[in-house]
N, C-alpha and C positions, 0 to 999 in steps of 0.2 A: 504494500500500500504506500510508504514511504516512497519505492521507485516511481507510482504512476501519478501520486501527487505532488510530490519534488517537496517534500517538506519530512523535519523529523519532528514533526508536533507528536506522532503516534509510537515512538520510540518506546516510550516507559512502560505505554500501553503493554508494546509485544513484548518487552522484556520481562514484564509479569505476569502475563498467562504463560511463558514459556515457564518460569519457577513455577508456577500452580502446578500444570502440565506434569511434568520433572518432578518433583519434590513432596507430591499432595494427591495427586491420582498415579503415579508411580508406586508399586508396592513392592519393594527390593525382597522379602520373604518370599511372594510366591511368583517374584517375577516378571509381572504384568501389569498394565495398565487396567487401573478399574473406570468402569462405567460412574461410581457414586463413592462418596467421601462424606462421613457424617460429618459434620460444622466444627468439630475439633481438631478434625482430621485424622481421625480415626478410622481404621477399615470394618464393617460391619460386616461378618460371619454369620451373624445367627438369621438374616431375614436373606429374601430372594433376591429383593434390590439391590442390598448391599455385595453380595456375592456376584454379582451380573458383570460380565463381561462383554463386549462388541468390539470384537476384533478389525473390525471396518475403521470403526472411528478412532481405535490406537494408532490405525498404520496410516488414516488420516491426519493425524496430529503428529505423526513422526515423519512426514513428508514435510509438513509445514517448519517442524523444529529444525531438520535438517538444510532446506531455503532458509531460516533465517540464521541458523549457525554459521556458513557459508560465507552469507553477508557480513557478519559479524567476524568472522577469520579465525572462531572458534573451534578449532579442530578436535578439542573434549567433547564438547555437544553434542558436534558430528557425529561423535565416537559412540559416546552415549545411544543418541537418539537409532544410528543406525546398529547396536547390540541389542536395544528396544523389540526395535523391527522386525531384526532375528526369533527372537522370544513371539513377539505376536504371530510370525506365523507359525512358527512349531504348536505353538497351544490354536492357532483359530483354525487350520487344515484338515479338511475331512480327507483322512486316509484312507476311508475304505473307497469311496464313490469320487472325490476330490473335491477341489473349492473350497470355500470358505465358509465358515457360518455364521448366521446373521448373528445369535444372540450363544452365548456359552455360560455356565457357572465354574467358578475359578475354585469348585471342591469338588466338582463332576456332579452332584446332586442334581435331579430332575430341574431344568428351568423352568421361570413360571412362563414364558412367552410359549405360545405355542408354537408357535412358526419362529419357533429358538432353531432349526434343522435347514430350513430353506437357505436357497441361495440367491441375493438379490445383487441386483446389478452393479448397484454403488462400491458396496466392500471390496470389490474385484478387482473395480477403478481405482480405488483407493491405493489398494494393494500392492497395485502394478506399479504406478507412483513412487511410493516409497521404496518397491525393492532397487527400479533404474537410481532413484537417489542415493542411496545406500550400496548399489556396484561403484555407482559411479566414484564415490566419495571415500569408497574405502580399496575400491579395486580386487575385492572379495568375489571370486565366482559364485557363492553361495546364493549372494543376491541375483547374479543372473541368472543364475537356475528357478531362483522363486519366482520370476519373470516372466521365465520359458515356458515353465509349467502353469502356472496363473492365467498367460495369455493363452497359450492355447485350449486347456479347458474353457476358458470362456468364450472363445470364438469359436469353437465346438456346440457350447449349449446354450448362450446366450443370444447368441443370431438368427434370423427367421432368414432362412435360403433364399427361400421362393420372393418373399415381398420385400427383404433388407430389413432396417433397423435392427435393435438390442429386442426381446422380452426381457422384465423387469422382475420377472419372478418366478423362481423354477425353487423342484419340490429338492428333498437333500441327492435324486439320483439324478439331477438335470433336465428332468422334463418340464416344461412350459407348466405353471397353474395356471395362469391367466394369459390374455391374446393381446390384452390392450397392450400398448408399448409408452403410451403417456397419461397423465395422468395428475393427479393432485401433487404427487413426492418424483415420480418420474417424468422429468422436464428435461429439455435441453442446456444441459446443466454439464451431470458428472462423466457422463461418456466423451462428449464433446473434448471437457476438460484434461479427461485423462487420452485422448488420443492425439490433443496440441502438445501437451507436457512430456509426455513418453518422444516424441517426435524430435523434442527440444532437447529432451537428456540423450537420448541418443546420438545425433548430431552432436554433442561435447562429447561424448563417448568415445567416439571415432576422430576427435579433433575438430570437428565442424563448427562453428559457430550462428 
């Protein structure tokens, strides 16, 4: 935001949701980034909420941490944010069928979302995102393997052959639940997003500018 506004009024801003981020939804114990932080900052075990994991939105906030570490010439951050990443996806990966899951519990317990199993289009984008940030930043193949395997599953199950676009919502084995491709939360938004971004890290990947 700083770059497309030419201003560092929003500085302090980013530099403390990045410690919130980092230091307050970080749980160094079991690893992961949580969905919710009771107001002390405390991690809540005993309810569903607090246990609730979304792997989408770690590896979306570990893209964002990693742009701005970058900026910032912070090479720990980087560090940090992209061993993060690693962790989100060893715990979000469905191994049996692949992809990512929308909702997890960080004890394994039943979640309470129902469509905790599905796989929606955003987390993938997300995904994809943070692994090229994370090759690129660290020069780790691991990360492009998350990348390789990410995008292909999804261009496998998230694409309608016949008419084009994304579907937005397939069950945990990849099949379509619904035909709509847009929608109230599916908008020409995070596809879009992550197929400029991926395009951009790539091109610096290869030296391109």
């Amino acid at each position: 935001m700083s770059e497309n506004l030419g201003t560092e009024e929003y500085d302090n801003d980013a530099q403390n949701a990045v410690v919130t981020v980092m230091e307050k939804f970080w749980n160094p114990e079991f690893q992961i980034i949580f969905e919710n932080v009771n107001p002390d900052g405390s991690f809540d075990l005993n309810s569903c909420d607090g246990r609730m994991i979304n792997p989408g939105h770690g590896l979306e906030s570990m893209w964002f941490i990693m742009q701005y570490a970058e900026k910032k010439h912070d090479l720990a951050l980087c560090m940090k944010a992209a061993e993060i990443t690693d962790a989100l996806f060893k715990f979000g990966t469905d191994r049996k069928f692949g992809g990512i899951y929308y909702f997890m519990d960080v004890l394994n317990k039943p979640p309470m979302e129902l469509h905790w199993d599905m796989k929606l289009w955003w987390p993938h984008n997300e995904a994809m995102i943070a692994a090229l940030f994370a090759h690129r930043l660290t020069g780790d193949p691991k990360f492009l393997k998350y990348f390789s395997d990410t995008d292909q599953w999804s261009w496998q199950n998230f694409r309608d052959l016949e008419y084009g676009e994304w579907y937005g919502y397939l069950n945990r084995r990849g099949e379509p639940t619904h035909s709509l491709k847009g929608g109230k939360w599916k908008t020409f938004f995070h596809l879009p997003r992550y197929l400029l971004i991926s395009i951009e890290q790539m091109k610096m990947i290869h030296g391109g500018k």
